[in-house]
N, C-alpha and C positions, 0 to 999 in steps of 0.2 A: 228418320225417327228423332224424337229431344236430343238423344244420345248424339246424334252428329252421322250415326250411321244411314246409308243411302240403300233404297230397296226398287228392283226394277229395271235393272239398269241396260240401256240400247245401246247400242254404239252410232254418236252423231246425233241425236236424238234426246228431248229431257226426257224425264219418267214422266210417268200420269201423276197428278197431283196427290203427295203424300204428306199428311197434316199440314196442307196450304206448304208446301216448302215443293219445291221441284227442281232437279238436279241433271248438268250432261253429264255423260260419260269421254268416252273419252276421243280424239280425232284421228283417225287415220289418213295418211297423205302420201303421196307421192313425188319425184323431183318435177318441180313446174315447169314447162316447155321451155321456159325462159335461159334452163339450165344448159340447153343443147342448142341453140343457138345466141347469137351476140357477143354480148360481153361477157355472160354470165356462165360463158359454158363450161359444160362442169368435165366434158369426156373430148377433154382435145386430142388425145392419142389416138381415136377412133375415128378412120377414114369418113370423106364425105359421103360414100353410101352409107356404110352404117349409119351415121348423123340421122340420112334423110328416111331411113327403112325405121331409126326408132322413132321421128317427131311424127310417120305413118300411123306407125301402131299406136301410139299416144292418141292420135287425134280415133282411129278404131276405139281406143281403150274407153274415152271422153264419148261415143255416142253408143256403146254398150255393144258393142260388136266382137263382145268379148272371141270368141274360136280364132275372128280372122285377126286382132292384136294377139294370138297367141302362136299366129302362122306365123306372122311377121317379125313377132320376137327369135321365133325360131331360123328364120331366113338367117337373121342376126348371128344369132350363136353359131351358126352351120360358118357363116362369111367371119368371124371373130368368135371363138373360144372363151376369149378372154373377156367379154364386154360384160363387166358387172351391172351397168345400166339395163340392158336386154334380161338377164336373169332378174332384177330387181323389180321389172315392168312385170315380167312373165308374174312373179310373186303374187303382183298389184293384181293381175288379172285374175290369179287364183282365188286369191284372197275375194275376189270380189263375187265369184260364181260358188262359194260358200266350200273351198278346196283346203282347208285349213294346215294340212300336213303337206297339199303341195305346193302352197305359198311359201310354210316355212321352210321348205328344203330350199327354197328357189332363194331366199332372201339369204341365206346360212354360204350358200354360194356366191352371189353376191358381198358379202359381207368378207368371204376367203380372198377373193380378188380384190376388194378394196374393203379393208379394216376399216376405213375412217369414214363411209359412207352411215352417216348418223341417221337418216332416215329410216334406214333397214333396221336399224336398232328400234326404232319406234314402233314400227308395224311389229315386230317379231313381240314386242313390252305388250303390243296388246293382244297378242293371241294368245299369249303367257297369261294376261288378264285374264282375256274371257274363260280361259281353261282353268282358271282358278288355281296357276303355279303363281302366285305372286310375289316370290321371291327372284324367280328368274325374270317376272315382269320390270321389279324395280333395278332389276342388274344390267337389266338392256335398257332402260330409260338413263343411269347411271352413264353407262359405257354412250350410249350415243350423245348425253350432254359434256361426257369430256372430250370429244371431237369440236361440239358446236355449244358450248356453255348457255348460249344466250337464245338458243330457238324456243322461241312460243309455244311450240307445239307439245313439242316431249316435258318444257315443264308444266305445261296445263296438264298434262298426261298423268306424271307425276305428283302433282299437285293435288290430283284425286284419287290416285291412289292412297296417296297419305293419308287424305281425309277417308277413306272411304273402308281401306280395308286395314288402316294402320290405327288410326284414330288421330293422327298427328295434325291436329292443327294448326297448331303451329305453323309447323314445317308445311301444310297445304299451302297456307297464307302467307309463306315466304317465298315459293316459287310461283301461285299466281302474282304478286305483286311482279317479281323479276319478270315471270311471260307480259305483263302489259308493261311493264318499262321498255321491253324490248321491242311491242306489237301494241302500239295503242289504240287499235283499230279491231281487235278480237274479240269478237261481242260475246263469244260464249265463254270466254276469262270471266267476263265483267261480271255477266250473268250466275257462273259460279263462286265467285270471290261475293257476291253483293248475296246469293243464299249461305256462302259459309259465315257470315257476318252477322246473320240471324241467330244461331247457335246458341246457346247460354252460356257460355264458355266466355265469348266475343259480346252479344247481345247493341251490337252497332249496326243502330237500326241507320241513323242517318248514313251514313255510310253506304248503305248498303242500299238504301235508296237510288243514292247517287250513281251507285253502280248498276242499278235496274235502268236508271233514264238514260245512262250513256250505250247500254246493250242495247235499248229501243232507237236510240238514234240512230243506231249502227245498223240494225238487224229489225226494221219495224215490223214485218209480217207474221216474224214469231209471235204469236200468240199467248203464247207460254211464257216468255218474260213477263203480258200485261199480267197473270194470274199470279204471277210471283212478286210484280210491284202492290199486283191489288190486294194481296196480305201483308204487306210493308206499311200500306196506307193506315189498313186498318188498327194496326198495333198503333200507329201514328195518329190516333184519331180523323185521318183522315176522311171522312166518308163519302163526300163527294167523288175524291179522286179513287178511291175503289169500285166505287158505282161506273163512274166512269171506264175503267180498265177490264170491268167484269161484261163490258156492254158488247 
């Protein structure tokens, strides 16, 4: 709406086009593969089967075979009690077969076994969202960026919450700036800092431009960026290139 307020809202997904402005919400993730094996790994106290029983289920979780990563998480717990990773995946899987209360008990365990795992803060910020407690949304976006100050994810998360259900634009436009300082590579930052930039508040259109062409470089198939550059255009007199984007 003028107002800055967003209406629609998907998770992962823009809205459907509302007064030519279209908006994400917000991302939900996971620890990347990357985490359990290499350099990166995040659960070295955890024997080499458990390792290989959760990069298992991960790779179940990743071709949607959601029950049998939920076996294999369990394998986990049954062989390690303690594996916050194994509860945190289970979460992931709940979360994703629409189990909303039995993701967040699974994440809440997780999180008792290892306080610092900032992810689970994110996923739990958005369940908090969608259920419309948004107090305890922005207190686990909070709490998992004083773990990890600088993750892209929870401050885009953040970031529209502010904008969205706070009005704080400000403060929107100061942690999208921080998530692409951090991630310059996040097309759906760009995407949404370049619609908060429209705002009459802001009203930086070039700007925001700029930020629709760098979301298309990044992310061309979205379709939804061209609708939201080809209202940029046209504020910009551009006609051609709305023609173009609307094609």
């Amino acid at each position: 709406n003028p107002d800055g307020s967003l209406i629609g809202i998907h998770v992962g997904h823009y809205t459907e086009p509302l007064e030519d402005i279209c908006v994400t919400s917000g991302i939900k993730y996971g620890i990347p593969i990357s985490y359990f094996t290499g350099e990166k790994k995040l659960v070295s106290q955890e024997s080499h089967e458990t390792l290989e029983l959760i990069n298992y289920g991960y790779q179940e979780f990743l071709n949607n075979n959601f029950q049998n990563a939920l076996s294999i998480f369990d394998k986990v717990i049954k062989l390690d009690k303690n594996s916050f990773s194994a509860f945190f995946y289970r979460g992931k899987v709940k979360d994703e077969i629409k189990d909303q209360q039995g993701a967040l008990s699974h994440y809440l365990v997780a999180i008792k076994l290892n306080p610092c795992l900032h992810n689970a803060y994110n996923n739990i910020g958005l369940i908090k969202f969608n259920s419309g407690d948004i107090d305890a949304a922005l207190e686990n976006y909070n709490l998992g960026l004083s773990f990890d100050p600088h993750n892209t994810i929870i401050l885009t998360n953040r970031g529209f919450l502010r904008w969205d259900k706070l009005g704080d634009f400000k403060g929107a436009l100061n942690d999208f700036n921080n998530a692409l300082a951090s991630d310059p590579k996040n097309s759906m930052c760009y995407a949404l800092r370049g619609t908060l930039l429209l705002l009459p508040c802001f009203k930086n259109y070039k700007s925001a431009l700029a930020d629709l062409n760098k979301a298309i470089k990044l992310d061309s198939k979205n379709w939804k960026h061209y609708l939201t550059r080809s209202m940029i255009q046209d504020v910009l007199g551009d006609s051609k290139g709305k023609a173009d984007d609307k094609k």
